[in-house]
C-alpha positions as CSV (number, residue, x, y, z in Angstrom):
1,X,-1.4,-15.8,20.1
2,X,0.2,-15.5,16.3
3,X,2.8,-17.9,15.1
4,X,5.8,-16.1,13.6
5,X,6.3,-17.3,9.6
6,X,9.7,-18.7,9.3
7,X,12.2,-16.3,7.9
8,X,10.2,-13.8,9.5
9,X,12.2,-11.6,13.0
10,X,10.0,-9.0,15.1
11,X,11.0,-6.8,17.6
12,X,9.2,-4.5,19.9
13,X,10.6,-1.2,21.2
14,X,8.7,0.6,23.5
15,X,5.3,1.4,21.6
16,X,7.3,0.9,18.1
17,X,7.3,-2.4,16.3
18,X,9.4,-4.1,13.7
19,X,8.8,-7.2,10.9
20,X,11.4,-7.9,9.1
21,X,10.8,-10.6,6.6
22,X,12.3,-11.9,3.0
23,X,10.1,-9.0,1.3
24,X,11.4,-6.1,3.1
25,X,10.9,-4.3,6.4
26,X,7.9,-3.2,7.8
27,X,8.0,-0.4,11.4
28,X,4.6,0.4,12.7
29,X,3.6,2.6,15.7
30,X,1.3,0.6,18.4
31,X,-1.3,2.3,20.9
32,X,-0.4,2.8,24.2
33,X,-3.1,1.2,25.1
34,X,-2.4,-2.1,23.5
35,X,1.0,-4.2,24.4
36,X,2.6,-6.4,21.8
37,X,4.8,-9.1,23.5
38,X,7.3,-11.7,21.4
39,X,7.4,-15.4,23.3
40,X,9.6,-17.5,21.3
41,X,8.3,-17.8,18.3
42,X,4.6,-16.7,18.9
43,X,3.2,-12.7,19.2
44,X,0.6,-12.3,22.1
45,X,-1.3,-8.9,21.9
46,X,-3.5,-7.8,25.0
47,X,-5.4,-4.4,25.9
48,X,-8.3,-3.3,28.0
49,X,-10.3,-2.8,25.6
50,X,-11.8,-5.8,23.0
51,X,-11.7,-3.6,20.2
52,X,-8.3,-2.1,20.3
53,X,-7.0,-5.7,21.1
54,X,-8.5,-7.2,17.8
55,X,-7.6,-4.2,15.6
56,X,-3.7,-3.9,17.0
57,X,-4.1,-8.2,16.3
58,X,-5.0,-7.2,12.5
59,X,-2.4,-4.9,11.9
60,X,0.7,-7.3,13.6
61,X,-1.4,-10.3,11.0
62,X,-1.2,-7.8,7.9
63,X,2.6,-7.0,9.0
64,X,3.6,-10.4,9.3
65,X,1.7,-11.5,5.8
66,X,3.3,-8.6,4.3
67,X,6.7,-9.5,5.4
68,X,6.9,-13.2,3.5
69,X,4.4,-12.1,0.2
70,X,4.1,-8.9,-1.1
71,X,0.3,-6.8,-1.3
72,X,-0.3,-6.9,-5.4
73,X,-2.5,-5.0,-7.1
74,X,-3.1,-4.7,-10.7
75,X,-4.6,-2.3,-12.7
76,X,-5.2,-1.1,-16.6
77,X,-5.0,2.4,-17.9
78,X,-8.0,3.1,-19.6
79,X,-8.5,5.8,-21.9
80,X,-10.7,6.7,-25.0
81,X,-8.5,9.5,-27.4
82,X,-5.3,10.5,-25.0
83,X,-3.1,7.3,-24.3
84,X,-2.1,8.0,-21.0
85,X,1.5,7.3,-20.0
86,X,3.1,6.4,-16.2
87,X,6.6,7.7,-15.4
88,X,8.1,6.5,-11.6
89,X,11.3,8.4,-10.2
90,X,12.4,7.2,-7.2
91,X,9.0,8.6,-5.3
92,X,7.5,10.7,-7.6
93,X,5.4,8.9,-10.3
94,X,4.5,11.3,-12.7
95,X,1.3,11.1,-15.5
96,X,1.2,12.2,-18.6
97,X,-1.0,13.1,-21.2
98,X,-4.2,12.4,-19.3
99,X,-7.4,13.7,-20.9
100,X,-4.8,15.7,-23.7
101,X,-3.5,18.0,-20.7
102,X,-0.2,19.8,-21.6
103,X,0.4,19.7,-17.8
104,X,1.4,16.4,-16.1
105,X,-0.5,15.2,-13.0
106,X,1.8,13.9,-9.9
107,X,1.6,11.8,-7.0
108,X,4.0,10.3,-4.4
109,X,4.7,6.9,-3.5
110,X,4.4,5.6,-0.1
111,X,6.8,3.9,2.3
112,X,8.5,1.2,0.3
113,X,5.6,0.9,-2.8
114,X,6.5,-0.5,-5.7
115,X,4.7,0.7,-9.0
116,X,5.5,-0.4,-12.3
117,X,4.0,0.6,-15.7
118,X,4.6,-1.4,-19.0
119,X,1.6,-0.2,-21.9
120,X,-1.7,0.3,-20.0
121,X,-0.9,-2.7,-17.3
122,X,0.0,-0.7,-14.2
123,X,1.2,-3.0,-10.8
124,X,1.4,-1.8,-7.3
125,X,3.2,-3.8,-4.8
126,X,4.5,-3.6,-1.5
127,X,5.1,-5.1,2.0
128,X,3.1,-2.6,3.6
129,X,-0.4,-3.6,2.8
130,X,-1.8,0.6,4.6
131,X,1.2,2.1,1.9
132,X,0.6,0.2,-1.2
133,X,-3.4,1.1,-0.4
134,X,-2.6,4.9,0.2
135,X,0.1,4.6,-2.8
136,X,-3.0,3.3,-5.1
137,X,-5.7,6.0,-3.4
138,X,-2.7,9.3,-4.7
139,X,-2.9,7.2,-8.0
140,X,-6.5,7.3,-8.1
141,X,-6.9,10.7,-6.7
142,X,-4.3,12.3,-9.0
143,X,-6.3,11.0,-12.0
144,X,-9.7,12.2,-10.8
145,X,-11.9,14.0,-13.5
146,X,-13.1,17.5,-12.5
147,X,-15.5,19.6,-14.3
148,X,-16.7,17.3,-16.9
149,X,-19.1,14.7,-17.0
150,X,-18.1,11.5,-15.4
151,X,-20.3,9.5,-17.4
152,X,-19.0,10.7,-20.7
153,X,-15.3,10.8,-20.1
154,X,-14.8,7.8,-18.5
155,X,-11.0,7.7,-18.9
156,X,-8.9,6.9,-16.2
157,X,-6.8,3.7,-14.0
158,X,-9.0,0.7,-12.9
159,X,-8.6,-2.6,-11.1
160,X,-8.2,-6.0,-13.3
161,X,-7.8,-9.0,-11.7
């Protein structure tokens, strides 16, 4: 049993749940295997199995977390001769000028990520703590250096606290 945050509402449809919270709304897709009931103002999840019981349990705690503070993560832009530059467009978030390319790299945001760039300070928020991670794994990806040595040109976006 999970206590429901105040200012927090859930609803369960069939196999699809809802939390809906202060910091935006968050829908997730739950096993058949697993239920998810709402008893007042408490969320009791059961399965057969132990393991599907406890992971189902982490992703309704993550949900409901997510739904009254946002996921942050912050990062700097690190670069040794190119200053590298962060443009977001609705989805798209677009990089430019890493390593000198002429070509800009691209990447997609997920769900309802957040990603703001001011200098070499780069943030990435959300309510969806599995989006803002995939949002920050495109980032990373999209800036990965191929065909030169890793050690040498170490340029590229890293966690600060």
């Amino acid at each position: 049993m999970m206590k429901i945050p105040q200012g927090v509402t859930v609803r369960v449809e069939g196999q699809k749940l809802t939390v809906k919270g202060p910091q935006g709304e968050i829908i997730k897709s739950i096993s058949k295997e697993a239920s998810v009931v709402v008893k007042g103002s408490e969320i009791e999840v059961t399965s057969n199995s132990k393991a599907l019981a406890g992971t189902t349990e982490s992703i309704v705690v993550s949900m409901l977390k997510g739904a009254v503070t946002p996921y942050t993560k912050n990062f700097k832009l690190i670069y040794a001769h190119f200053p590298i530059s962060i443009e977001v467009k609705g989805s798209d978030v677009t990089i430019k000028n890493f390593l000198g390319e002429k070509m800009a790299r691209k990447t997609v945001l997920i769900g309802n990520t957040k990603v703001q760039a001011k200098g070499q300070s780069v943030t990435v928020s959300g309510a969806d703590k599995e989006a803002v991670g995939q949002t920050i794994a495109n980032l990373r990806t999209a800036m990965k250096i191929k065909d030169k040595d890793s050690r040498i040109f170490q340029d590229g976006i890293y966690e600060v606290d």
